[in-house]
Structures are given as C-alpha cells and as structure tokens.
C-alpha positions in Angstrom: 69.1 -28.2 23.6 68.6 -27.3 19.9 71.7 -27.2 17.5 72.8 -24.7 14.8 72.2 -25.5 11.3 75.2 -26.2 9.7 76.2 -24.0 6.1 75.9 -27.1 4.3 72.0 -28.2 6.1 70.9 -24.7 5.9 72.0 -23.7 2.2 69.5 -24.8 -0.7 70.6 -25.0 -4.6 68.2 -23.4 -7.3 68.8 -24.6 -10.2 69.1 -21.8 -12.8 66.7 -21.6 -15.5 67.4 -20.1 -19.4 64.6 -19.8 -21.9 64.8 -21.5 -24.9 63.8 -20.7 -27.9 63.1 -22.4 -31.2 61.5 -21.6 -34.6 59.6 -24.6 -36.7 57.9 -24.9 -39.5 54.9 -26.9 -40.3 53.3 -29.0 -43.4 50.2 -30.7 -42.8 49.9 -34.1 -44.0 46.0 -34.9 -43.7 43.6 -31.8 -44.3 42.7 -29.3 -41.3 38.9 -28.9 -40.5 38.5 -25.5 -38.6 36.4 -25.2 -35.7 36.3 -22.0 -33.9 32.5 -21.4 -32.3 30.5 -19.7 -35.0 29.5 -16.2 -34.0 25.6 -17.3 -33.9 26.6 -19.1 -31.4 28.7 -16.6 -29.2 25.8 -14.3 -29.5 23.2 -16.4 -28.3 25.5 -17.4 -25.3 25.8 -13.7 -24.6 22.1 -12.9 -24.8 19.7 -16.2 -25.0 16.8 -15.5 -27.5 15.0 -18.3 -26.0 12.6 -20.8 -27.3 11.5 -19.8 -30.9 7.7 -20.1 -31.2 6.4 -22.6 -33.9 6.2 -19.8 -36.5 9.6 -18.7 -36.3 10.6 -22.8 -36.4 8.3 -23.0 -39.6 10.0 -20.0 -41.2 13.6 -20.4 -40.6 16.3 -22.6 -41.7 18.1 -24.0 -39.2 21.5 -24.3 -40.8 22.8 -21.6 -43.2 26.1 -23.4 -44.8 28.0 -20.4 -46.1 27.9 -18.3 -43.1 28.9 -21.0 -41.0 31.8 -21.5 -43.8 32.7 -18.7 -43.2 32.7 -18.1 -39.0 34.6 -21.5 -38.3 38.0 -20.2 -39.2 40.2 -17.9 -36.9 41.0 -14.6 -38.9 43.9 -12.2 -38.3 43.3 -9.0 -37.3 46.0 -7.2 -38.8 44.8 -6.6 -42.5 49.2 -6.4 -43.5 49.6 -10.3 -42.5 50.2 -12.3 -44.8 47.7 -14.8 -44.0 44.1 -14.1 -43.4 43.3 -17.2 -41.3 44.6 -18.4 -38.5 44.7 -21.0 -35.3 45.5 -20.5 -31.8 49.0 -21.2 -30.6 47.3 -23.8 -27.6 46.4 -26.1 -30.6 49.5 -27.2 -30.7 50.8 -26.8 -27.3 48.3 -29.1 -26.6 49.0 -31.3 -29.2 52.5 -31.7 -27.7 51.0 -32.5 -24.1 48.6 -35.0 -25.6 51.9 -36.7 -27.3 53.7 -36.2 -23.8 51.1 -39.1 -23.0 52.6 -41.6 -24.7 56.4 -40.9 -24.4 58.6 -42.4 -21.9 59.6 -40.3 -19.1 57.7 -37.0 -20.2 54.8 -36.2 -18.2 51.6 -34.4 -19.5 51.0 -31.6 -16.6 54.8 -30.5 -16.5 55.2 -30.0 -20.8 52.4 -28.2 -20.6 54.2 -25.6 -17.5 57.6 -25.7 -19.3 56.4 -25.1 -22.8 55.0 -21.3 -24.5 53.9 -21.2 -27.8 54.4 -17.8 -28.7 52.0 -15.3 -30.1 48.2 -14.7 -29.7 47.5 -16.2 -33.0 49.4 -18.4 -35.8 49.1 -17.6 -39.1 47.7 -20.7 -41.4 48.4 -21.1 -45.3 45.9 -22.7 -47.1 43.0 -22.6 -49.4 39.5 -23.0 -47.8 37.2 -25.3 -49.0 33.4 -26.3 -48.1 32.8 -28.9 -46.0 29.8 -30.8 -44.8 29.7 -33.5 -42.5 26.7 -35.5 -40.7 27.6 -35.0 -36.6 26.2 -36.3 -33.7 25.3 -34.0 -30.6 26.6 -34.7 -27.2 23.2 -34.9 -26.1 21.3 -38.7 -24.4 20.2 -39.9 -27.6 23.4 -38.8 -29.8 20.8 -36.7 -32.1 22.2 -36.6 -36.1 22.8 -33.3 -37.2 25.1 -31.7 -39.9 28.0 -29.1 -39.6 29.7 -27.2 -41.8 33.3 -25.9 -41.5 35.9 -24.7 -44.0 38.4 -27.4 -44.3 42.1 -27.1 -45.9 43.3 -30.0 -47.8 46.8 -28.3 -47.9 48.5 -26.3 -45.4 51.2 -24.9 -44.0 52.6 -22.8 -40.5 55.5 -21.4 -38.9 55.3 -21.4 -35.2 58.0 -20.4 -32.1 58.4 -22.5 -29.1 59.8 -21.4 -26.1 60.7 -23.5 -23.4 62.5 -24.0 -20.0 66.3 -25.0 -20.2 67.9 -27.6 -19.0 64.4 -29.1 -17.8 64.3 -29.7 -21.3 66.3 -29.8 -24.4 66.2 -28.7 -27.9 66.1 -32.2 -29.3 63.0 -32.9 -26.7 61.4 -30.3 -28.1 61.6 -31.3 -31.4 60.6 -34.8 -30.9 57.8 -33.9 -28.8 56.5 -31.6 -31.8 57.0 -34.3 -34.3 55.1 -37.0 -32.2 52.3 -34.8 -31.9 52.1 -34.2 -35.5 51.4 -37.9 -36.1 49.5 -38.3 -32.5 47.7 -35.7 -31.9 47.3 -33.2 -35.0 45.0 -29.9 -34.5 41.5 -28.8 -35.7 38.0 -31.1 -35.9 38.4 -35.1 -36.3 41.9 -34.7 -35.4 44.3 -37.8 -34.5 44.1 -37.6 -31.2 40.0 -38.4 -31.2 40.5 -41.7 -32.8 37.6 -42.2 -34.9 39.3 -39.0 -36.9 42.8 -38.8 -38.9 42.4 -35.4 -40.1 44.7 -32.2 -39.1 48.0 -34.2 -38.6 51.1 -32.5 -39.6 55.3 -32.9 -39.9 58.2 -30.9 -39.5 60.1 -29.8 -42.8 62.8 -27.0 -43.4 62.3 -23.7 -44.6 62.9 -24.5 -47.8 60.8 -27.4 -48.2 59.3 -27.2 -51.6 55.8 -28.0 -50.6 55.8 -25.7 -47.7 57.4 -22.7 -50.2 54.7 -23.4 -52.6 51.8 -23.5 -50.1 53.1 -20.1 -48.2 53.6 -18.2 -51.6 50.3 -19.0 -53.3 48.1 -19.7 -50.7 48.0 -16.8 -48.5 45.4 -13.7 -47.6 44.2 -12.7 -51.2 43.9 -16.5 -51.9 42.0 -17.3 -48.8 39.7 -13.8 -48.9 38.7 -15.2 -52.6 38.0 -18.6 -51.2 35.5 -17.2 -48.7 33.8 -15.0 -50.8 33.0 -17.5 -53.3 32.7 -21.3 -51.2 33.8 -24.4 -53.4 32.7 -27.4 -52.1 35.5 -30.2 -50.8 33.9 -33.2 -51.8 30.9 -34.8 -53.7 29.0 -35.5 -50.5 29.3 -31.6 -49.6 28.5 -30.6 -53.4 25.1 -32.9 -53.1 23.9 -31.2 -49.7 24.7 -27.7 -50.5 23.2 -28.0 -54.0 19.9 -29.6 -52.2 19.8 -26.9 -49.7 19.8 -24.3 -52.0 16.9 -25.6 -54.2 15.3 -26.5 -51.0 15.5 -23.1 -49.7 14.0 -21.4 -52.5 11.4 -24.0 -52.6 9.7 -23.4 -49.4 10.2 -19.4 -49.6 12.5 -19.9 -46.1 15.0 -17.5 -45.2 18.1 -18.8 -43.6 18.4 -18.8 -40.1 19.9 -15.3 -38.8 
C-alpha cells in the first residue's frame, strides 16, 4: 500500500535568481601583446593552397612584419567608436575562471555559467607598437620561428559584468576581477602561461588619472595613425625589421601574400 505525499515531501523551493550587473574599468599594468589569427591564416584554413613548389619557396618571404602588425589586433566595426581596436569580452571572462582556480571556495566550471561579459567586442585604448619576438611551434622538435604582433605598452578598458544574484555577490565579483588581473591577465605571454608577465591589469575609478589620460589621447585616430605608419617597441624589434627590409630588397623577394 503506497502513501500520499505529504505538501511538505512533495513541494520543492527554487531559489529565485536576479541579474546583476556591474560596470569596471580597467588599466593595464604590464603591456598587452595582441593575438587574434592573422587573416593569411584564416584564408588558408578556409581554402588550403597546399604545398608551394620550390620556386614559389625560393621567391617568397615567408614572414611579412607589417601586415602581420597589422592583422593581430581585433578592430571595431563601427567606424563612430571611439576606439579602433579591440578584444573579445571571453578574454577576461576567462581570465576570471582561471583566477577562480586559485580561490577558496569558487569553482572554475560554475564562474564561468554564472558570469556574462557583456558585448560582442571591448573596446581597447592604447597605442600600437611593433613587436617581434623569437617563438617556438607546437610542433615535435619545438621549431624557432619569429612572430610579429602589435603590442600596447599602455592601456586602458571599460567592460560590464553581469552575473547571477545571490549565487554571487558584488564584492565576489570584484575580487574575482582583481585576482585575475594579477593571475591571469589577457593577450599573448600573459600571466597565466607562466613563462610570460605581460597583459596583466587592475581596477581603478573612472577618474583615475592614468586611465583619463590613456582613453582621451589614445583612441581611434591615434591607433589608425599607429597602424599606418609601425614604430618598433623595442631595440630587438628595430634590429629585425631594419634587417628584413634590407634583406628583402637584396634578394629581389616579394613578401609573402
């Protein structure tokens, strides 16, 4: 003989969930080395060209510096933003899930379900500079090779975080951000690699004097100029790209398309 469920067995409590909502803003504090797949690349995923012959090897560069300069960063669609270039919103989230690691009592896999950052695209302030770096491939034999990507030694963002009340609280949010900053940071050679240091960043108020000063001077028209005409970040960069150029004109090569 089976029983009835009582009210109290058969009832079951939802907790009731409000979106919360929060605005930051961001000031790096180790440069941001951009690394969205160049467009060569995308292409060639879309259609292989194959093999090239040993003609095609002995007449091509296999590097061309400035256009890869210029694919690495994210740009902004809308030509009435006031930045030009721009990272996506899952760097950070990410960040914060990385920095979720190493906190007590926040787990990786649920900060990344109760967190949004919002928008499909976050605008970046900063000036652009040239930067070349010896690499190795992910290949057996961890072949050398060199890469070039624009690289911001200053930089600024505003970014909106939603997130899933009471699961978790404005001050969680906050703290998570700010650990991820030092942790985890976004962009190439970040924190979070280890061997790296670069694209780590803190929280600071609106009216920060740094972050004013980076967002007012160092926006679209600043950044379009510093693509158009490349400056070199360091000595090691300024060496290479100087030597390429020569080099190039030396052997009659064209660069690789």
């Amino acid at each position: 003989m089976t029983t009835k469920p009582t009210e109290k067995e058969a009832s079951i409590d939802i907790m009731e969930v409000v979106n919360g909502r929060m605005e930051f803003c961001v000031l790096g504090t180790s440069p941001l080395i951009h690394n969205r797949m160049s467009q060569k690349t995308w292409f060639e995923l879309l259609a292989p060209k194959g093999k090239k012959t040993m003609a095609e090897k002995s007449s091509t560069m296999k590097h061309d510096p400035i256009r890869e300069f210029r694919d690495s960063p994210y740009r902004m669609m809308d030509s009435k933003s006031p930045a030009l270039i721009a990272v996506m919103p899952t760097a950070f989230k990410k960040a914060m899930g990385t920095a979720a690691l190493d906190m007590p009592g926040a787990r990786k896999a649920q900060i990344l379900r109760l967190i949004y950052v919002e928008g499909e695209m976050l605008q970046i302030y900063g000036i652009p500079k040239l930067f070349m770096a010896i690499t190795r491939s992910a290949d057996m034999n961890r072949t050398p090779d060199v890469r070039t990507r624009a690289l911001m030694p200053e930089w600024a963002c505003k970014l909106t975080i939603s997130f899933a009340k009471p699961m978790l609280r404005e001050q969680s949010i906050a703290n998570l951000l700010a650990a991820a900053g030092f942790q985890s940071g976004i962009g190439d050679w970040r924190q979070e690699k280890g061997s790296g240091s670069y694209g780590a960043f803190k929280l600071v108020s609106a009216d920060d004097k740094d972050f004013q000063r980076i967002v007012k001077t160092m926006g679209r028209k600043e950044q379009q100029e510093a693509l158009d005409n490349p400056v070199a970040y360091n000595e090691e960069t300024q060496e290479m790209l100087s030597w390429f150029d020569v080099e190039v004109r030396r052997r009659g090569f064209k660069v690789a398309a």
